[in-house]
VMD Tcl script that builds the backbone (N, CA, C; Angstrom):
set m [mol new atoms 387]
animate dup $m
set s [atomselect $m all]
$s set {name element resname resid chain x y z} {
  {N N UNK 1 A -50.065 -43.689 45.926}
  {CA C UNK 1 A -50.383 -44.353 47.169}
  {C C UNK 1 A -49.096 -44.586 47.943}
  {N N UNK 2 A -49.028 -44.093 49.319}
  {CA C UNK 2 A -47.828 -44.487 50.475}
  {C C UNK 2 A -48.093 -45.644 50.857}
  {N N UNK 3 A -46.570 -46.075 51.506}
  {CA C UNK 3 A -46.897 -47.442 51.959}
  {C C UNK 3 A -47.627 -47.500 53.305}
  {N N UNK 4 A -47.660 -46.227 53.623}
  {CA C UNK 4 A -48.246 -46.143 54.812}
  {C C UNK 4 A -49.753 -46.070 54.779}
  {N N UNK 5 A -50.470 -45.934 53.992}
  {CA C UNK 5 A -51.778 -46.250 52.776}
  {C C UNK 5 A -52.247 -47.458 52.999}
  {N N UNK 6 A -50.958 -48.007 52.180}
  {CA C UNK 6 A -51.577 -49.330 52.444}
  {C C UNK 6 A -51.620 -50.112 53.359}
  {N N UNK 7 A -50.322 -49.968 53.809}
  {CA C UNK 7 A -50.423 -50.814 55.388}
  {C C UNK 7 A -51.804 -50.351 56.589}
  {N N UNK 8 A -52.898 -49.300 56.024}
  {CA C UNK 8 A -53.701 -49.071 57.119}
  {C C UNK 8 A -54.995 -49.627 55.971}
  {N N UNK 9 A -55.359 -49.681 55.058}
  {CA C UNK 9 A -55.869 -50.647 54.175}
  {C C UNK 9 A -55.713 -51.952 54.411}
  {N N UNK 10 A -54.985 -52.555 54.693}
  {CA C UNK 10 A -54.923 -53.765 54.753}
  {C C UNK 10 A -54.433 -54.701 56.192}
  {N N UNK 11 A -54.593 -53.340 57.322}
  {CA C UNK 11 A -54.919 -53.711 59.005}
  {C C UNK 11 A -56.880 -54.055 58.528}
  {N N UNK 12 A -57.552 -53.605 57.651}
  {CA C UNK 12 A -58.774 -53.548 57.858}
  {C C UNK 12 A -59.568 -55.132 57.232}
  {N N UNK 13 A -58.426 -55.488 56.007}
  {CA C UNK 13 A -58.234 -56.703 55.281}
  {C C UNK 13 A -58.363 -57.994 55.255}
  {N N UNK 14 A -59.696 -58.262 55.510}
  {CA C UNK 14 A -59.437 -60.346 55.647}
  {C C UNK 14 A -59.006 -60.717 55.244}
  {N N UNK 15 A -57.818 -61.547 55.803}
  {CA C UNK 15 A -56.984 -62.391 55.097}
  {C C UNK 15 A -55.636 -61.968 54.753}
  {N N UNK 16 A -55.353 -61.066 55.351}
  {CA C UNK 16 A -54.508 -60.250 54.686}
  {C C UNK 16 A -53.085 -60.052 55.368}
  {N N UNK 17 A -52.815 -60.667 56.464}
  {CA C UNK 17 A -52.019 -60.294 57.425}
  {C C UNK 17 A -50.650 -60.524 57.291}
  {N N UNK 18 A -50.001 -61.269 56.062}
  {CA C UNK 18 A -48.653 -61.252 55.419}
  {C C UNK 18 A -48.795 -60.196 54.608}
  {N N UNK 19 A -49.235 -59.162 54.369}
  {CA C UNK 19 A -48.557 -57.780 54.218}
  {C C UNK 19 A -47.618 -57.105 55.162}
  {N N UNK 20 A -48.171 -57.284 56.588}
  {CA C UNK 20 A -47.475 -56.825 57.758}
  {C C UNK 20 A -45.790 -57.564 57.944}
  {N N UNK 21 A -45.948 -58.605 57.028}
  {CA C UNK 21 A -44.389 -59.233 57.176}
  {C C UNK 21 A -43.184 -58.773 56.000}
  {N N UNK 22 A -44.195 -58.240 54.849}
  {CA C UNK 22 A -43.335 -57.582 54.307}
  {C C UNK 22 A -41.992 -56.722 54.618}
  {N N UNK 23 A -41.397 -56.267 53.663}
  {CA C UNK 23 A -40.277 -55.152 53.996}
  {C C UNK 23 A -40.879 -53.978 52.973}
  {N N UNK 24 A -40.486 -52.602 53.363}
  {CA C UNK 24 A -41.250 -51.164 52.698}
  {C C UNK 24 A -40.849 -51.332 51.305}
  {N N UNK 25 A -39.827 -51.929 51.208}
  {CA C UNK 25 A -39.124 -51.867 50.271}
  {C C UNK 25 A -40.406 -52.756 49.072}
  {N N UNK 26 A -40.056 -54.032 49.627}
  {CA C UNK 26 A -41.168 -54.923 48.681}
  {C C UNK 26 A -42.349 -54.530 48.776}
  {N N UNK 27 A -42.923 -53.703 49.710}
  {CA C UNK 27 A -44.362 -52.926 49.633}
  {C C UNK 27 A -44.305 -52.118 48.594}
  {N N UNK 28 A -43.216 -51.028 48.832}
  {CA C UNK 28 A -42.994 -50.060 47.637}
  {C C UNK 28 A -43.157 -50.785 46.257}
  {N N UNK 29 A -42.379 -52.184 46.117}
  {CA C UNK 29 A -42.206 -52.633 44.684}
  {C C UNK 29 A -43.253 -52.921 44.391}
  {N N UNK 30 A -44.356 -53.830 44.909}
  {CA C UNK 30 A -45.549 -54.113 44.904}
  {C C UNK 30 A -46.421 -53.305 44.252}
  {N N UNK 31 A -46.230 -52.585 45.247}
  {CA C UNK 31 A -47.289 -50.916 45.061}
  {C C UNK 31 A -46.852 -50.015 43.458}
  {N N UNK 32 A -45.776 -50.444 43.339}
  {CA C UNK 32 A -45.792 -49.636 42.090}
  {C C UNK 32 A -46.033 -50.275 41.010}
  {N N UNK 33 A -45.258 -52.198 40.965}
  {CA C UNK 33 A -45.537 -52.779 40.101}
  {C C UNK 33 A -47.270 -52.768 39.813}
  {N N UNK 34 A -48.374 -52.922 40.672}
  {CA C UNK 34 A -49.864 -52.639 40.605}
  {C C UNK 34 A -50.133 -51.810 39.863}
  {N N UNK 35 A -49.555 -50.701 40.478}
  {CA C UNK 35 A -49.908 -48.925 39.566}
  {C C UNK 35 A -49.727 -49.208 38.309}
  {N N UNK 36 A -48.568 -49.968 37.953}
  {CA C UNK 36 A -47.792 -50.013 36.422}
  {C C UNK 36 A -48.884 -50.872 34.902}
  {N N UNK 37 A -49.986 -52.059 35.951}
  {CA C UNK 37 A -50.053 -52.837 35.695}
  {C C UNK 37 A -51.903 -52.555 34.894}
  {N N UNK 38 A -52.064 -51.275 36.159}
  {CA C UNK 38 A -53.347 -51.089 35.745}
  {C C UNK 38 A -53.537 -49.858 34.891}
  {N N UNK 39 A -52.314 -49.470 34.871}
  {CA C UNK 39 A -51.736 -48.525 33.550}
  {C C UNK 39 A -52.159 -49.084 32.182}
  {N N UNK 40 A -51.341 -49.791 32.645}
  {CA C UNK 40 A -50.889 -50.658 30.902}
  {C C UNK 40 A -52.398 -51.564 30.511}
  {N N UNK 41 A -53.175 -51.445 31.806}
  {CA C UNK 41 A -55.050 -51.993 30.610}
  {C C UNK 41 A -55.258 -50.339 29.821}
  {N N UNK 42 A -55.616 -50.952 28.518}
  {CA C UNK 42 A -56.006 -49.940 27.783}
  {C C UNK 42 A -57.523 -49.565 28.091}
  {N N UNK 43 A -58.351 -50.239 29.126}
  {CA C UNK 43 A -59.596 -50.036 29.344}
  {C C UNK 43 A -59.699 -48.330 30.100}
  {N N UNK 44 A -58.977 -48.384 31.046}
  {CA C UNK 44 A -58.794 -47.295 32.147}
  {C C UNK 44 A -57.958 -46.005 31.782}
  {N N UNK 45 A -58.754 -45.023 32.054}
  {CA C UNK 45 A -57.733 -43.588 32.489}
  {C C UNK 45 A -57.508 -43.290 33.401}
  {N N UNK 46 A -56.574 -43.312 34.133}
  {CA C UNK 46 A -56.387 -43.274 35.571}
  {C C UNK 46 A -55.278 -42.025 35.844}
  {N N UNK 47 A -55.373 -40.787 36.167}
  {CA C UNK 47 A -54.283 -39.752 36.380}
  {C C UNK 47 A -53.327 -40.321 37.239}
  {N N UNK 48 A -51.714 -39.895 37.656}
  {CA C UNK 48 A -50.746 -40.317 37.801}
  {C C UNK 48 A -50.628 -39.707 39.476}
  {N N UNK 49 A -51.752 -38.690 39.444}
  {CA C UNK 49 A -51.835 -37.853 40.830}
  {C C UNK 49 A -53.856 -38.245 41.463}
  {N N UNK 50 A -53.887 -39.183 40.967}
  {CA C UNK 50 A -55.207 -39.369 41.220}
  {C C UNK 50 A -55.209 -39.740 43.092}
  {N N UNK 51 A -55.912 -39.217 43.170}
  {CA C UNK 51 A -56.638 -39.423 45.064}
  {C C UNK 51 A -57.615 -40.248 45.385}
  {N N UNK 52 A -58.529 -40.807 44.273}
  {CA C UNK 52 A -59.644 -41.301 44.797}
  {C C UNK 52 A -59.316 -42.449 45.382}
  {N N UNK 53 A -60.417 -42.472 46.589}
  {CA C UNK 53 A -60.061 -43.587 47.598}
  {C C UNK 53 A -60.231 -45.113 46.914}
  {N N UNK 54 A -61.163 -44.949 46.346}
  {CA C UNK 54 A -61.455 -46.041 45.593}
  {C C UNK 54 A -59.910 -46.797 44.881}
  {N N UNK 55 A -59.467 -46.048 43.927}
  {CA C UNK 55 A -58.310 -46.016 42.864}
  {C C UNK 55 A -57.448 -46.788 43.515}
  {N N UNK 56 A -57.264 -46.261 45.020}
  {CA C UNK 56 A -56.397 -46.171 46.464}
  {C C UNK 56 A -56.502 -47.672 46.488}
  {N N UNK 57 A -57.722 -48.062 46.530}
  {CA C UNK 57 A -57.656 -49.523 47.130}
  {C C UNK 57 A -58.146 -50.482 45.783}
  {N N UNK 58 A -57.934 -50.122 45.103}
  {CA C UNK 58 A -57.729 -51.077 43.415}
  {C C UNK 58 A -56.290 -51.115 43.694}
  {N N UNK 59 A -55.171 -50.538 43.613}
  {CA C UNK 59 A -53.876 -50.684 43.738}
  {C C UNK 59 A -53.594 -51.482 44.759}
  {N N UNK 60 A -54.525 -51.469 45.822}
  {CA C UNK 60 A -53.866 -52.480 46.849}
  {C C UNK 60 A -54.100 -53.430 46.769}
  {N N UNK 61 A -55.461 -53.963 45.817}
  {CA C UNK 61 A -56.220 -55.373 45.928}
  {C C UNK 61 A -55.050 -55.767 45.051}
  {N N UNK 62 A -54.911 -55.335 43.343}
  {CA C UNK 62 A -53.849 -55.263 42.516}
  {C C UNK 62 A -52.578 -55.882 43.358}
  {N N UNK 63 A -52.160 -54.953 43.813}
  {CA C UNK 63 A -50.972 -55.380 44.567}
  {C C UNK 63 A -51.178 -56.585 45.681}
  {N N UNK 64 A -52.007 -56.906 45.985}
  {CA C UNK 64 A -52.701 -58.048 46.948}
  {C C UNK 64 A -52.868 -59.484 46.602}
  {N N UNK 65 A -52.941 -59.268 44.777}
  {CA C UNK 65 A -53.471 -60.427 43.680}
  {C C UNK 65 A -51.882 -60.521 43.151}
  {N N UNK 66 A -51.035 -59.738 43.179}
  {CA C UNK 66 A -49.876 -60.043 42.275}
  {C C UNK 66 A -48.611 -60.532 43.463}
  {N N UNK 67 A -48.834 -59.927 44.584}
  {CA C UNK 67 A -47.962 -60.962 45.367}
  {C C UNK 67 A -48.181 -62.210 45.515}
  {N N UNK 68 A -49.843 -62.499 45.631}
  {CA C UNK 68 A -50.230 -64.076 46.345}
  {C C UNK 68 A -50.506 -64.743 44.928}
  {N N UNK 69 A -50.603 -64.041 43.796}
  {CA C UNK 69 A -51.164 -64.801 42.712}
  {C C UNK 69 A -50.513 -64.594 40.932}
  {N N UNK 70 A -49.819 -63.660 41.302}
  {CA C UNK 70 A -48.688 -63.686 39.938}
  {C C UNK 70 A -48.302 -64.546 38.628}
  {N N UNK 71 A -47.422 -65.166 39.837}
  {CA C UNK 71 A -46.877 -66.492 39.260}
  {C C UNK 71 A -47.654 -67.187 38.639}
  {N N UNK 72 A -48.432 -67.984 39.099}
  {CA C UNK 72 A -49.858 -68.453 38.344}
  {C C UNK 72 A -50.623 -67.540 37.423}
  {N N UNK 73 A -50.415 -66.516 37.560}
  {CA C UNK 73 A -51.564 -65.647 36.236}
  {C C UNK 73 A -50.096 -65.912 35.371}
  {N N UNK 74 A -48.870 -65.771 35.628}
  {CA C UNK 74 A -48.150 -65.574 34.242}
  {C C UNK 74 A -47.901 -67.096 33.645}
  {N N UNK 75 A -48.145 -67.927 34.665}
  {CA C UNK 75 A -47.730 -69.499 34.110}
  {C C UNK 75 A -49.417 -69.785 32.997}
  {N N UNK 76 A -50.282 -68.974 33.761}
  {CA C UNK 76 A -51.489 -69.049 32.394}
  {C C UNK 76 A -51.533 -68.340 31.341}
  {N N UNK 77 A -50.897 -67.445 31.279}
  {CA C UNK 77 A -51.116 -66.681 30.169}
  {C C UNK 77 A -50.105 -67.382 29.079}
  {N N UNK 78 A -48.719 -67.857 29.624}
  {CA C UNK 78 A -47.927 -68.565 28.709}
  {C C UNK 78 A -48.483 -69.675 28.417}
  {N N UNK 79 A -49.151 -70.447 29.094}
  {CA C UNK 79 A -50.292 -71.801 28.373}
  {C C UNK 79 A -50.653 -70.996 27.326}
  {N N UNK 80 A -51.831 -70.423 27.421}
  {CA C UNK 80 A -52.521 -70.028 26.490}
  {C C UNK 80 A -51.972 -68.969 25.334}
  {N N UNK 81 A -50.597 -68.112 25.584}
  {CA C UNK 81 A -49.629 -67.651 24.264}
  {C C UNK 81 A -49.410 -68.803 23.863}
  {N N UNK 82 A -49.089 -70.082 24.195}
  {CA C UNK 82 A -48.407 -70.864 23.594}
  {C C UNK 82 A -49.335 -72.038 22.613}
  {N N UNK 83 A -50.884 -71.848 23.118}
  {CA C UNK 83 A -51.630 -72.588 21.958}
  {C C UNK 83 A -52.858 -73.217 22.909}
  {N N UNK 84 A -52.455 -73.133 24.310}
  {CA C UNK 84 A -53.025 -74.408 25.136}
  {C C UNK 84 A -54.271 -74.041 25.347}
  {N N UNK 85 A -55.459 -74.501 24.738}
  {CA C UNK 85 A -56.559 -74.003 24.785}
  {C C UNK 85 A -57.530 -74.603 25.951}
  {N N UNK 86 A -57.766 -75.888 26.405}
  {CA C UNK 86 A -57.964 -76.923 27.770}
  {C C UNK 86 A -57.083 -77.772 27.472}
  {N N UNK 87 A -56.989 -78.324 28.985}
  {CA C UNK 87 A -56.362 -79.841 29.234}
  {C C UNK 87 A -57.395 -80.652 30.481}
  {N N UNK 88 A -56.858 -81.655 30.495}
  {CA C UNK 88 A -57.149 -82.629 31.127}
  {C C UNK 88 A -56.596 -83.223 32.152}
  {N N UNK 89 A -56.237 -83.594 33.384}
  {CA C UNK 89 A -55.135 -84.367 34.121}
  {C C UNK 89 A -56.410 -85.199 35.300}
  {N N UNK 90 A -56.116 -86.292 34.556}
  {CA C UNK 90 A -57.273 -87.501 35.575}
  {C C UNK 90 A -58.493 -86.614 35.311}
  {N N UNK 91 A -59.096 -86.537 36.205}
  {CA C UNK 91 A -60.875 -86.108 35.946}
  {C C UNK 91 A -61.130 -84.591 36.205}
  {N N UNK 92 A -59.765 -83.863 36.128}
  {CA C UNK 92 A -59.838 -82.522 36.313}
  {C C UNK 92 A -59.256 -81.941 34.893}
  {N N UNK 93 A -60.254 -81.363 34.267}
  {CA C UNK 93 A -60.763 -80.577 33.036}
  {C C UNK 93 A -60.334 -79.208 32.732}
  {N N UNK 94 A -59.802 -78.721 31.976}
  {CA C UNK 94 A -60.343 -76.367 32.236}
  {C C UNK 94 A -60.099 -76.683 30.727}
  {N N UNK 95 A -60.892 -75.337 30.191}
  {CA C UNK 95 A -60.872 -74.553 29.134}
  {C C UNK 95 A -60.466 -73.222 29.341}
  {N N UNK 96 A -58.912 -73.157 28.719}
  {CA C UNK 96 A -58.501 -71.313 29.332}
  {C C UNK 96 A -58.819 -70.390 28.305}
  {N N UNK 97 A -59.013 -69.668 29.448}
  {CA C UNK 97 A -60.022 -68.558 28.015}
  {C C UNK 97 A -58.612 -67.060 28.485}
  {N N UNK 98 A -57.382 -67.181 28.698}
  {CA C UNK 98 A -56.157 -66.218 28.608}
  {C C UNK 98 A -56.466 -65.863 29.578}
  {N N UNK 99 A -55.552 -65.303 30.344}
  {CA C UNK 99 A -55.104 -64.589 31.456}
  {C C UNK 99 A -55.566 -63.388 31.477}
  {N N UNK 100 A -56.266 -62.853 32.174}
  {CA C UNK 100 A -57.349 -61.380 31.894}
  {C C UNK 100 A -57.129 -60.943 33.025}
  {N N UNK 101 A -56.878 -59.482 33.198}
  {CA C UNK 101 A -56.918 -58.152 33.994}
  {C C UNK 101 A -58.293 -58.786 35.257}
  {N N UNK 102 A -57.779 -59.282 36.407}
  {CA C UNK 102 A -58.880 -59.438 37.358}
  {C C UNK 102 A -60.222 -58.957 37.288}
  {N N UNK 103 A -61.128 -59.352 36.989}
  {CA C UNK 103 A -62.321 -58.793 37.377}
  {C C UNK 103 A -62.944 -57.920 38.446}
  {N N UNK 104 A -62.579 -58.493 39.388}
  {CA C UNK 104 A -62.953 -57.944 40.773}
  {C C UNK 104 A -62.442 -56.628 40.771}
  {N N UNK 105 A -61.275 -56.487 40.332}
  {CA C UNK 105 A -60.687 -55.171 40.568}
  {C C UNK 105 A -61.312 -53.854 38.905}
  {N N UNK 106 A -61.224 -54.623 38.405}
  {CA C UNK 106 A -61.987 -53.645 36.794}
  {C C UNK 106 A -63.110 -53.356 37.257}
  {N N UNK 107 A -64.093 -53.943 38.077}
  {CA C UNK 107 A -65.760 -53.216 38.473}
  {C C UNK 107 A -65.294 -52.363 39.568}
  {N N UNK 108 A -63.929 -52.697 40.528}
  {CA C UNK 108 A -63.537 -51.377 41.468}
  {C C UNK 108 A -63.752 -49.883 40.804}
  {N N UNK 109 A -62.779 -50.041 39.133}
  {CA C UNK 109 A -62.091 -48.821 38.496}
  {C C UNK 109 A -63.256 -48.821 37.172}
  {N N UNK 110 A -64.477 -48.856 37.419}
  {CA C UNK 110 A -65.917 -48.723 36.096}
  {C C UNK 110 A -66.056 -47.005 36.435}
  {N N UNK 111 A -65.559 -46.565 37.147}
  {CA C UNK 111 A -65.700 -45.119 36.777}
  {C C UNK 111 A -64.693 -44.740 36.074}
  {N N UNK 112 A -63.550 -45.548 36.111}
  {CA C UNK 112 A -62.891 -44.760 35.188}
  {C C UNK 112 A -62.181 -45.475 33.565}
  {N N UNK 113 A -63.381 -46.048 33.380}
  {CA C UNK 113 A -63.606 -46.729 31.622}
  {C C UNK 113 A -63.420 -45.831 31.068}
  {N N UNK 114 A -62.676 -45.777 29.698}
  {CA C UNK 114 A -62.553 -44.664 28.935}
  {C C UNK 114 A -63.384 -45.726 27.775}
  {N N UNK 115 A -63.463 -46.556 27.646}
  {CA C UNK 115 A -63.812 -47.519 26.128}
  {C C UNK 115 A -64.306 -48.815 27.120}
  {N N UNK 116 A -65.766 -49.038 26.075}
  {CA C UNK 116 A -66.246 -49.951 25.999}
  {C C UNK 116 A -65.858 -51.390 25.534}
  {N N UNK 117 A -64.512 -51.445 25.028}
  {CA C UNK 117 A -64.150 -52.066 24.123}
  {C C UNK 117 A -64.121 -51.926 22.576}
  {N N UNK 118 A -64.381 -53.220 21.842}
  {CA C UNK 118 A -64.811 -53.407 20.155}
  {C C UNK 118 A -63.515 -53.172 19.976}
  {N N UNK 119 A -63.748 -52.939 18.620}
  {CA C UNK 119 A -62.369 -53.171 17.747}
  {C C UNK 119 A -62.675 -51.558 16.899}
  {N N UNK 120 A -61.331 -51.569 16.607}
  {CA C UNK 120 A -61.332 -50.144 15.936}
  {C C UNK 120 A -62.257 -50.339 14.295}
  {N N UNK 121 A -62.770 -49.617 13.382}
  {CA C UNK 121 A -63.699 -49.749 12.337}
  {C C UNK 121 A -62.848 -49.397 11.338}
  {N N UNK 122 A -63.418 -50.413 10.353}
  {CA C UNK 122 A -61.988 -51.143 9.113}
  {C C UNK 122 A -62.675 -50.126 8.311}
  {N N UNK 123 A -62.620 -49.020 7.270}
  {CA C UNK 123 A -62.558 -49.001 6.143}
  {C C UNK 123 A -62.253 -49.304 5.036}
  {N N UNK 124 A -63.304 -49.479 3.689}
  {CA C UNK 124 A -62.675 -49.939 2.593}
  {C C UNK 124 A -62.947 -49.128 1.526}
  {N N UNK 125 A -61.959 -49.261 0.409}
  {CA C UNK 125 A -62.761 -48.661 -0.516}
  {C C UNK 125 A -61.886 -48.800 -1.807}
  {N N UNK 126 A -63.255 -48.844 -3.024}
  {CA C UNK 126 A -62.491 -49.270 -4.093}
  {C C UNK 126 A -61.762 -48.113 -4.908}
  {N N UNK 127 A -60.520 -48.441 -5.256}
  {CA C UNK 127 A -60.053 -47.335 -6.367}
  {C C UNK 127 A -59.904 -47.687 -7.577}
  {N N UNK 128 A -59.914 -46.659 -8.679}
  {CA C UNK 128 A -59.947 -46.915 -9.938}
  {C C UNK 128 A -58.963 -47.640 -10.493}
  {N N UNK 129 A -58.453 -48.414 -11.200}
  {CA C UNK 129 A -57.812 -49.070 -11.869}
  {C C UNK 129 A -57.066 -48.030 -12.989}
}
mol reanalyze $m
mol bondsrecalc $m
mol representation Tube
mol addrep $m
């Protein structure tokens, strides 16, 4: 994806209009850190030359969620590496259930699930003594 991609993606964008204040540069970083990010879910196969428009604008939402919302996904995920399962502060409650690959954007990229999930299948078996 060009930055020029996205910048016409996200003229179309509610809400979206501090992209335009960016620099290409931090678009570029953006844009690749996204690509990198939806790599590294083991859910998805995604080719490295892929075109689909769709794909196109998972990278931008991606990149859309990690400028405005980053920081906070990584300050949760270290709660919850670190043990923090809910808290409490005055009458405001959560139970964190870990920092998870956006939703919104994984039903974008359901065509390109390679795995359902589960866990890989344990074999056992007894040997002779």
């Amino acid at each position: 994806m060009t930055v020029a991609e996205a910048d016409a993606y996200f003229l179309d964008r509610f809400n979206a209009s501090a992209w335009s204040t960016l620099t290409n540069t931090d678009k570029e970083t953006v844009l690749i850190s996204a690509y990198r990010w939806i790599q590294a879910q083991s859910l998805f196969s995604i080719s490295p030359t892929a075109t689909a428009e769709i794909i196109k604008q998972a990278q931008c939402e991606t990149a859309w969620f990690m400028y405005n919302y980053f920081a906070d996904y990584e300050d949760r995920r270290a709660l919850y590496d670190q043990g923090v399962r809910d808290f409490k502060i005055s009458e405001f409650e959560e139970t964190l259930a870990g920092a998870q690959f956006p939703s919104f954007i994984s039903g974008m990229l359901e065509d390109s699930i390679v795995s359902g999930g589960g866990t890989f299948p344990t074999a056992f078996r007894t040997l002779p003594e």
